[in-house]
PDB file as gemmi writes it, atoms N, CA and C in Angstrom:
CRYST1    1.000    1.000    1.000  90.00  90.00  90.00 P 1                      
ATOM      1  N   UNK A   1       0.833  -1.182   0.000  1.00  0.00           N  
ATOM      2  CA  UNK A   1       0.000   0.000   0.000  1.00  0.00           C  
ATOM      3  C   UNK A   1       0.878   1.244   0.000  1.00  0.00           C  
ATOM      4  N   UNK A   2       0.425   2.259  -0.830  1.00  0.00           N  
ATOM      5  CA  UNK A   2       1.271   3.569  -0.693  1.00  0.00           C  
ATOM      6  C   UNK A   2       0.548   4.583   0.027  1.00  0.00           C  
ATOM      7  N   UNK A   3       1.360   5.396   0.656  1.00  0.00           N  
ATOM      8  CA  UNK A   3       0.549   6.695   1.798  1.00  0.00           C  
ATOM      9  C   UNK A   3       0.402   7.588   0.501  1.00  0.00           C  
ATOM     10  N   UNK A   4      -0.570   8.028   0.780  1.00  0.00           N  
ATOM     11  CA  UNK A   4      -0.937   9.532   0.086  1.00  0.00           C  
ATOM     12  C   UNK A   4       0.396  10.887   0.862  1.00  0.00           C  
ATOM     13  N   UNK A   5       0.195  12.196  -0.431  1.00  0.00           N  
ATOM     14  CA  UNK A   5       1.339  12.487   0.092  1.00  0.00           C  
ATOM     15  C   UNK A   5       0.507  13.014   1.342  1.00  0.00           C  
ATOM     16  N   UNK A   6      -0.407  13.657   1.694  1.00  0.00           N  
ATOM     17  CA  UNK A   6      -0.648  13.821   2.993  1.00  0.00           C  
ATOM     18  C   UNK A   6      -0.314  13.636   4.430  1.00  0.00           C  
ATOM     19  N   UNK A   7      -0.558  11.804   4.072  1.00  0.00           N  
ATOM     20  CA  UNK A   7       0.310  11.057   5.584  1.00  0.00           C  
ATOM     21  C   UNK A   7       1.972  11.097   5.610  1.00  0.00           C  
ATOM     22  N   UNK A   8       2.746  10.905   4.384  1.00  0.00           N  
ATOM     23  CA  UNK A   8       3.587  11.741   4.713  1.00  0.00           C  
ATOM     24  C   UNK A   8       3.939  12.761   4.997  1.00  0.00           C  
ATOM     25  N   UNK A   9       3.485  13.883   4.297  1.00  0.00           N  
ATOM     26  CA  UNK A   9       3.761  15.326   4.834  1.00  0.00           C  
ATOM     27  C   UNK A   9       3.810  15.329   6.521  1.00  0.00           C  
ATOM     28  N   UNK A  10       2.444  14.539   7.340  1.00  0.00           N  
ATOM     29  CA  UNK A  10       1.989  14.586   7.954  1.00  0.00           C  
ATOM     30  C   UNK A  10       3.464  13.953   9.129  1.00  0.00           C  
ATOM     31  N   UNK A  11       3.499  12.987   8.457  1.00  0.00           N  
ATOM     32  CA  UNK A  11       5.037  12.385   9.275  1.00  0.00           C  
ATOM     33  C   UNK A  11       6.075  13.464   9.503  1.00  0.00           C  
ATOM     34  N   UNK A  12       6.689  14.151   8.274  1.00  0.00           N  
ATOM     35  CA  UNK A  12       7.942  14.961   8.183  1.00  0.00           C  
ATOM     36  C   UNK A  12       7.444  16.516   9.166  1.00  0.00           C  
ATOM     37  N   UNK A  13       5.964  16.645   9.085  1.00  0.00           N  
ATOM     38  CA  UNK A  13       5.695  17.640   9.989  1.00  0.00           C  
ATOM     39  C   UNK A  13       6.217  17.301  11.488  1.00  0.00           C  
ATOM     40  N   UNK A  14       5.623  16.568  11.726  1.00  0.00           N  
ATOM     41  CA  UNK A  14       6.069  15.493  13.542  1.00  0.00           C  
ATOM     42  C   UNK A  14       7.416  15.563  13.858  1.00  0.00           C  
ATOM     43  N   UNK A  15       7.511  15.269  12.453  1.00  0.00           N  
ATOM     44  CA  UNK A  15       9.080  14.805  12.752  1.00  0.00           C  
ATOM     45  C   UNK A  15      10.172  16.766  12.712  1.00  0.00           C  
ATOM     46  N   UNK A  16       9.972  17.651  12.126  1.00  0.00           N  
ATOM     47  CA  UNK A  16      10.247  18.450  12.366  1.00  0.00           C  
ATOM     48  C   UNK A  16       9.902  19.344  13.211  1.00  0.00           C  
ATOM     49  N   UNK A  17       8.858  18.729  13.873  1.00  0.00           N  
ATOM     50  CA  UNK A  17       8.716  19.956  15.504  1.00  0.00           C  
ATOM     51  C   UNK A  17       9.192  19.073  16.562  1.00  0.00           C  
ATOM     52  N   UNK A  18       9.591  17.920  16.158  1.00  0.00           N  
ATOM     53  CA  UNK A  18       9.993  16.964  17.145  1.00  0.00           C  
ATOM     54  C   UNK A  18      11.358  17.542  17.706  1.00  0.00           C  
ATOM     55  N   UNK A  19      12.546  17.364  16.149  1.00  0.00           N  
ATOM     56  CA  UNK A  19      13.432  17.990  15.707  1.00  0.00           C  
ATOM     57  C   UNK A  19      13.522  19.188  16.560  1.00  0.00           C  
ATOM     58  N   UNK A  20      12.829  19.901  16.008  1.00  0.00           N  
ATOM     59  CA  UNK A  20      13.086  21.680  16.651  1.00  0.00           C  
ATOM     60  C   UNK A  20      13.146  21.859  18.168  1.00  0.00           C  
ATOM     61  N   UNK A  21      12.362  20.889  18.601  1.00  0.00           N  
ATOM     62  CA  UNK A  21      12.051  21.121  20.318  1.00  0.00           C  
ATOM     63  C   UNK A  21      13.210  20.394  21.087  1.00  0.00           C  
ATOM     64  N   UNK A  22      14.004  19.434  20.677  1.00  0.00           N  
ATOM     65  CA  UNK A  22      15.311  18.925  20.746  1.00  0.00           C  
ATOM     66  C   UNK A  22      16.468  19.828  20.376  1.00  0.00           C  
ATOM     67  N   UNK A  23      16.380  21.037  19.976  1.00  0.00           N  
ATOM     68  CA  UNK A  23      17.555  21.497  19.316  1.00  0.00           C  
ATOM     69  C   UNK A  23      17.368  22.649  20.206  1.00  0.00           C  
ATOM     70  N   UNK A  24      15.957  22.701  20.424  1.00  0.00           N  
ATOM     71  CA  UNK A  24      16.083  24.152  21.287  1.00  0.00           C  
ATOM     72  C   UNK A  24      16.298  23.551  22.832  1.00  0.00           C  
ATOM     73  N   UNK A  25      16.183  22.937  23.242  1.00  0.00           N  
ATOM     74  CA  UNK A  25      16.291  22.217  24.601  1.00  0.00           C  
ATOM     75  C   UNK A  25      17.796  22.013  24.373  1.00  0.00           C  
ATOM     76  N   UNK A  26      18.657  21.661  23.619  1.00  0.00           N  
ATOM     77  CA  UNK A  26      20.285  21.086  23.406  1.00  0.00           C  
ATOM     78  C   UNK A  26      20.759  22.495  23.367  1.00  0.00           C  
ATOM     79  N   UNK A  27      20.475  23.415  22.897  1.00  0.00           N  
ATOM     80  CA  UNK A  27      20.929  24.965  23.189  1.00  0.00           C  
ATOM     81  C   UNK A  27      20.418  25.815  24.067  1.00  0.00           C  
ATOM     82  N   UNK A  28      19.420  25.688  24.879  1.00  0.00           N  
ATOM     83  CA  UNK A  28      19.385  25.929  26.217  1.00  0.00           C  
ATOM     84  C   UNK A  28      20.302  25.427  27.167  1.00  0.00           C  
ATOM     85  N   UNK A  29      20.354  24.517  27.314  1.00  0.00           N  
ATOM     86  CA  UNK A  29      21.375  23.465  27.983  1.00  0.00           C  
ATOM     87  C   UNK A  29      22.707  24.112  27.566  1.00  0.00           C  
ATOM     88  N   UNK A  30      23.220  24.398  26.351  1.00  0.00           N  
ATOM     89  CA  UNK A  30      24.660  24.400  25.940  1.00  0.00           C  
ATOM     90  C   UNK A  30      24.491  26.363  26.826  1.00  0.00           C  
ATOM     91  N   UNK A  31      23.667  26.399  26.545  1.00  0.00           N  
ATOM     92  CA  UNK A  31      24.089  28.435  27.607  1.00  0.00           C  
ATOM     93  C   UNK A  31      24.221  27.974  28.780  1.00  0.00           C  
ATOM     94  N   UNK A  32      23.230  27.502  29.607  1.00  0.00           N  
ATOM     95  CA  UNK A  32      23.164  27.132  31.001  1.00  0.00           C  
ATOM     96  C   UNK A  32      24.400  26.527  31.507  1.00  0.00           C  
ATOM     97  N   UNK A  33      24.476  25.539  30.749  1.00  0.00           N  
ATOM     98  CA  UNK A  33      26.127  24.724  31.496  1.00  0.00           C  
ATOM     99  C   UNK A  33      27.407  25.449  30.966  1.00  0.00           C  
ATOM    100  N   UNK A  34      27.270  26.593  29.685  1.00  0.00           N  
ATOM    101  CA  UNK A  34      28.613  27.043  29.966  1.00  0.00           C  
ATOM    102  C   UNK A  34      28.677  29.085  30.983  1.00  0.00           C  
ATOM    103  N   UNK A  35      27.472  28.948  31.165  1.00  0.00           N  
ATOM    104  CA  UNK A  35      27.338  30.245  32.319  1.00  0.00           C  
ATOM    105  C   UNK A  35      27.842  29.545  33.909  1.00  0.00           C  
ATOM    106  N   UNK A  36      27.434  28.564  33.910  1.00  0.00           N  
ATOM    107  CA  UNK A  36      27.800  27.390  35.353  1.00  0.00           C  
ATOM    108  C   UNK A  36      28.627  27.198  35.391  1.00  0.00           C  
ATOM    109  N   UNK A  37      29.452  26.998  34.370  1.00  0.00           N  
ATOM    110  CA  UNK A  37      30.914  26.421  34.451  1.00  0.00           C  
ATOM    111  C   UNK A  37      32.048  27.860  33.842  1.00  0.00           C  
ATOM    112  N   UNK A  38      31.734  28.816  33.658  1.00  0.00           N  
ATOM    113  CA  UNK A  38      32.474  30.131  33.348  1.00  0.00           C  
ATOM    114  C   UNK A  38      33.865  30.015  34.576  1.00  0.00           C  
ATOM    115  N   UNK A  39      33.524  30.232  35.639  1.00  0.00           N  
ATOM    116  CA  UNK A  39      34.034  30.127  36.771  1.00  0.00           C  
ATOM    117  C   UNK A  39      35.485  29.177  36.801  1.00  0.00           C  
ATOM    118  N   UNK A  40      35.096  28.258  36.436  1.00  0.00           N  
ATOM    119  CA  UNK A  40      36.097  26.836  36.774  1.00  0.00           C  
ATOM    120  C   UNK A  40      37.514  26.893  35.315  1.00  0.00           C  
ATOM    121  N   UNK A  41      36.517  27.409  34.220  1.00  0.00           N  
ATOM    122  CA  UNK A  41      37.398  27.609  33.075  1.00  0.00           C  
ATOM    123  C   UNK A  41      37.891  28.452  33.994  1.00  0.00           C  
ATOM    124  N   UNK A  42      37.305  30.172  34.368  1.00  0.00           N  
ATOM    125  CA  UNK A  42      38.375  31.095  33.744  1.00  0.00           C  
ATOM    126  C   UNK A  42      39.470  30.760  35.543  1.00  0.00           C  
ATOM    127  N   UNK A  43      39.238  30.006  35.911  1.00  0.00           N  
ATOM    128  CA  UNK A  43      40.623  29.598  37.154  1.00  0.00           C  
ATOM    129  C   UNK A  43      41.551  28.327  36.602  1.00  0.00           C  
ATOM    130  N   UNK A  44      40.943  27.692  35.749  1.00  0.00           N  
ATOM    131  CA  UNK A  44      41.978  26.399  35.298  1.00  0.00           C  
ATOM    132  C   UNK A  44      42.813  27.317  34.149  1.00  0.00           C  
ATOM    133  N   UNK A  45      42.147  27.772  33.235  1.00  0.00           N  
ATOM    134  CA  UNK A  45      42.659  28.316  31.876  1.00  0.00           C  
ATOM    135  C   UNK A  45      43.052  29.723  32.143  1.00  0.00           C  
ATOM    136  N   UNK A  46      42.359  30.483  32.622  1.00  0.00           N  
ATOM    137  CA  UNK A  46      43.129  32.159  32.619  1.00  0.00           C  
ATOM    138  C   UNK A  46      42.004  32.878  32.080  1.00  0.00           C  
ATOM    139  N   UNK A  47      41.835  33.985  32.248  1.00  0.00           N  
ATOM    140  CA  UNK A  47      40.108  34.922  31.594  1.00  0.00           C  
ATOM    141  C   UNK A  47      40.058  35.596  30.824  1.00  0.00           C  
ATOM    142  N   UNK A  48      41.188  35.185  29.638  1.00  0.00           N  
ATOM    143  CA  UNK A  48      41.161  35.825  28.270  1.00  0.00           C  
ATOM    144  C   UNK A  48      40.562  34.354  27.749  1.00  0.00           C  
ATOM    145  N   UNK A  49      40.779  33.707  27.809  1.00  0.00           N  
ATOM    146  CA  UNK A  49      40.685  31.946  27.198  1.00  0.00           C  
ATOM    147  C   UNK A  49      39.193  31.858  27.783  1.00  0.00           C  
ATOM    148  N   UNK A  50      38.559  31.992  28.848  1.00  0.00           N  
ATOM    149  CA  UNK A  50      37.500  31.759  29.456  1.00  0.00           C  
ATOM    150  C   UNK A  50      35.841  33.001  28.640  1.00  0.00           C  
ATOM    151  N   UNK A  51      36.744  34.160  28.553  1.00  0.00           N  
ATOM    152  CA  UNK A  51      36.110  35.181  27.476  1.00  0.00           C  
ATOM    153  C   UNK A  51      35.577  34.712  26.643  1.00  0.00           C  
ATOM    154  N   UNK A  52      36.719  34.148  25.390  1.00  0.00           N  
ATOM    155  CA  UNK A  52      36.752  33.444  24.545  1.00  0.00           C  
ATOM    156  C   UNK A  52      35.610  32.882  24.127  1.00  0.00           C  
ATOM    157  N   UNK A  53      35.598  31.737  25.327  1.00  0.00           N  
ATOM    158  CA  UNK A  53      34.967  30.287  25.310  1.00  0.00           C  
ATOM    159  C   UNK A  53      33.370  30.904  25.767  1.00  0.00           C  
ATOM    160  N   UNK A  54      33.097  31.779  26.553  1.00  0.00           N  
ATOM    161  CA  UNK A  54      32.144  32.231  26.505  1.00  0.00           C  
ATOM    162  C   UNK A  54      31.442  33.146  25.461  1.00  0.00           C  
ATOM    163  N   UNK A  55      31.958  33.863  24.933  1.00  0.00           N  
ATOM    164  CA  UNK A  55      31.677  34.350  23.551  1.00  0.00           C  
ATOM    165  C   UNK A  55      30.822  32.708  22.655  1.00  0.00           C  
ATOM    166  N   UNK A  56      31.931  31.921  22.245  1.00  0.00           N  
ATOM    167  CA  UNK A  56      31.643  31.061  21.287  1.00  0.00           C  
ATOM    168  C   UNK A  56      30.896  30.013  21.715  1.00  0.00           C  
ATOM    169  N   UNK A  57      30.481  29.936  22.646  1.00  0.00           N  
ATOM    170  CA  UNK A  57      29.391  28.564  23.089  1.00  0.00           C  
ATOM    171  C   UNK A  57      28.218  29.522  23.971  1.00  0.00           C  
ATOM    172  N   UNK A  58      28.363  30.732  24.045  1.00  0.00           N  
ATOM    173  CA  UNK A  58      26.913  31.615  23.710  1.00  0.00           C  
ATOM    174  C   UNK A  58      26.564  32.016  22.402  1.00  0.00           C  
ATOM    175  N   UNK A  59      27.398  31.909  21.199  1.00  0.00           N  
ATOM    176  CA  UNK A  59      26.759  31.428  20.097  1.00  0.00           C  
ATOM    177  C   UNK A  59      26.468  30.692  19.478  1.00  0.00           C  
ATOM    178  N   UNK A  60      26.881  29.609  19.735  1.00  0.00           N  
ATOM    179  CA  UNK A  60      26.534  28.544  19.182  1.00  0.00           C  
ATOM    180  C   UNK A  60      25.102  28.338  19.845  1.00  0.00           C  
ATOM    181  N   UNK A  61      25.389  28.577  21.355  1.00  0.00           N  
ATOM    182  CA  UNK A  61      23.899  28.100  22.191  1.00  0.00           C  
ATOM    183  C   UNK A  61      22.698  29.001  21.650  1.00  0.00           C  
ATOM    184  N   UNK A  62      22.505  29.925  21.102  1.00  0.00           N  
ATOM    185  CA  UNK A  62      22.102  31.092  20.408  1.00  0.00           C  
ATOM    186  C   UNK A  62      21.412  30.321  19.188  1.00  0.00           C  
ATOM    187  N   UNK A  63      22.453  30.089  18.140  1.00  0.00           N  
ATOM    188  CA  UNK A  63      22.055  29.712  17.137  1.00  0.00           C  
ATOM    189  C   UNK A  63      21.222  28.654  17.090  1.00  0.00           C  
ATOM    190  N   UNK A  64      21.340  27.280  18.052  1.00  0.00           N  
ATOM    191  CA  UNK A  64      21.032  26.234  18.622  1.00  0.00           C  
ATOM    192  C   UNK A  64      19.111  26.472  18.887  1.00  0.00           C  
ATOM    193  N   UNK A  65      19.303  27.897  19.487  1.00  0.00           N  
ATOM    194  CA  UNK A  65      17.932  28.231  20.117  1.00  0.00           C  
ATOM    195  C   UNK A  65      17.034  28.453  18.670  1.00  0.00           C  
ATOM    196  N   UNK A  66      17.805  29.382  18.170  1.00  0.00           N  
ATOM    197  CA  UNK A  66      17.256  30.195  16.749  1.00  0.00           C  
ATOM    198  C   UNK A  66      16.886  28.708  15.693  1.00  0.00           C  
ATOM    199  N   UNK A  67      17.735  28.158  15.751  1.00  0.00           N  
ATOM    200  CA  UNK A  67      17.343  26.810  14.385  1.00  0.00           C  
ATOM    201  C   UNK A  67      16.230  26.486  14.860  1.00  0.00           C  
ATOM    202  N   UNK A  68      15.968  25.935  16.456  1.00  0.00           N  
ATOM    203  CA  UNK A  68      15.193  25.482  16.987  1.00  0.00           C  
ATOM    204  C   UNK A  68      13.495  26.107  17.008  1.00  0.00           C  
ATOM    205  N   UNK A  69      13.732  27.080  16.579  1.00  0.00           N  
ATOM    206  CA  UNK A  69      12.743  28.257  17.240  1.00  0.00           C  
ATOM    207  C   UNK A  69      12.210  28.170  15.485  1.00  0.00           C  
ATOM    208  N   UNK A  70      12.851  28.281  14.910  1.00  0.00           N  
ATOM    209  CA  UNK A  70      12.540  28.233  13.138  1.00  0.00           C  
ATOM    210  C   UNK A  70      12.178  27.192  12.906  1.00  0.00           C  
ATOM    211  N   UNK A  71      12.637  25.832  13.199  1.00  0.00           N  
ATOM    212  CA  UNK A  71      11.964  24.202  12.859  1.00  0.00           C  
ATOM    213  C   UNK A  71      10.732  24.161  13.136  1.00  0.00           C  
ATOM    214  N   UNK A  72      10.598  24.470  14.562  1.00  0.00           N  
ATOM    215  CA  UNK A  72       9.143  25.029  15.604  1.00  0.00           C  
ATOM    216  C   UNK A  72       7.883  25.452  14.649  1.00  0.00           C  
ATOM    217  N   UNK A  73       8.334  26.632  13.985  1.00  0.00           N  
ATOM    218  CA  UNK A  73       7.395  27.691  13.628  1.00  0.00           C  
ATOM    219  C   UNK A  73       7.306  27.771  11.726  1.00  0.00           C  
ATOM    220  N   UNK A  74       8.388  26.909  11.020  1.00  0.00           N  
ATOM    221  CA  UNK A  74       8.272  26.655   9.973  1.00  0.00           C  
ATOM    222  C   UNK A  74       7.194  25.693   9.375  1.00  0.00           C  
ATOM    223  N   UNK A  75       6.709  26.178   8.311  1.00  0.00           N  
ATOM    224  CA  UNK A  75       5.517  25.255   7.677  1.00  0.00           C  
ATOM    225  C   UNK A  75       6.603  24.266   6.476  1.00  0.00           C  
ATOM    226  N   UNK A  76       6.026  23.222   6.912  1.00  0.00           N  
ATOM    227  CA  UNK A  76       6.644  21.821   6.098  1.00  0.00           C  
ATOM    228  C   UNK A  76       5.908  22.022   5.052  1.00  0.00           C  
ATOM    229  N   UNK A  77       6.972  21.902   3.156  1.00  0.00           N  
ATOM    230  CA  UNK A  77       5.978  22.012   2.253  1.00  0.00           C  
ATOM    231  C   UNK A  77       5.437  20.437   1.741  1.00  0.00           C  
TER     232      UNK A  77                                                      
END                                                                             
């Protein structure tokens, strides 16, 4: 038996807010644990290196949110 494209669409929809709500939860998480752990870097490594590292894994965690937030709210064609 073949699905109409409907029930697929219907799948890849699921499956992309599934997607999105996982990506935004994995970049929440990636801000939270590197604001928690700022501290421990910038005493092991030094607080130019700790700067750094905070800069680039608050963007990534950023972007993480933003893909997430777009999968969310995007219409599957």
């Amino acid at each position: 038996m073949s699905r109409t494209k409907e029930q697929k669409s219907t799948g890849f929809l699921i499956a992309e807010k599934f997607f999105g709500i996982i990506i935004l939860i994995i970049g929440s998480l990636t801000i939270y644990y590197m604001s928690i752990s700022l501290n421990d870097i910038a005493n092991n490594v030094g607080p130019k290196i700790a700067s750094f590292v905070q800069l680039f894994m608050g963007c990534v965690g950023v972007g993480l949110i933003a893909l997430g937030i777009f999968l969310i709210f995007v219409r599957a064609s």
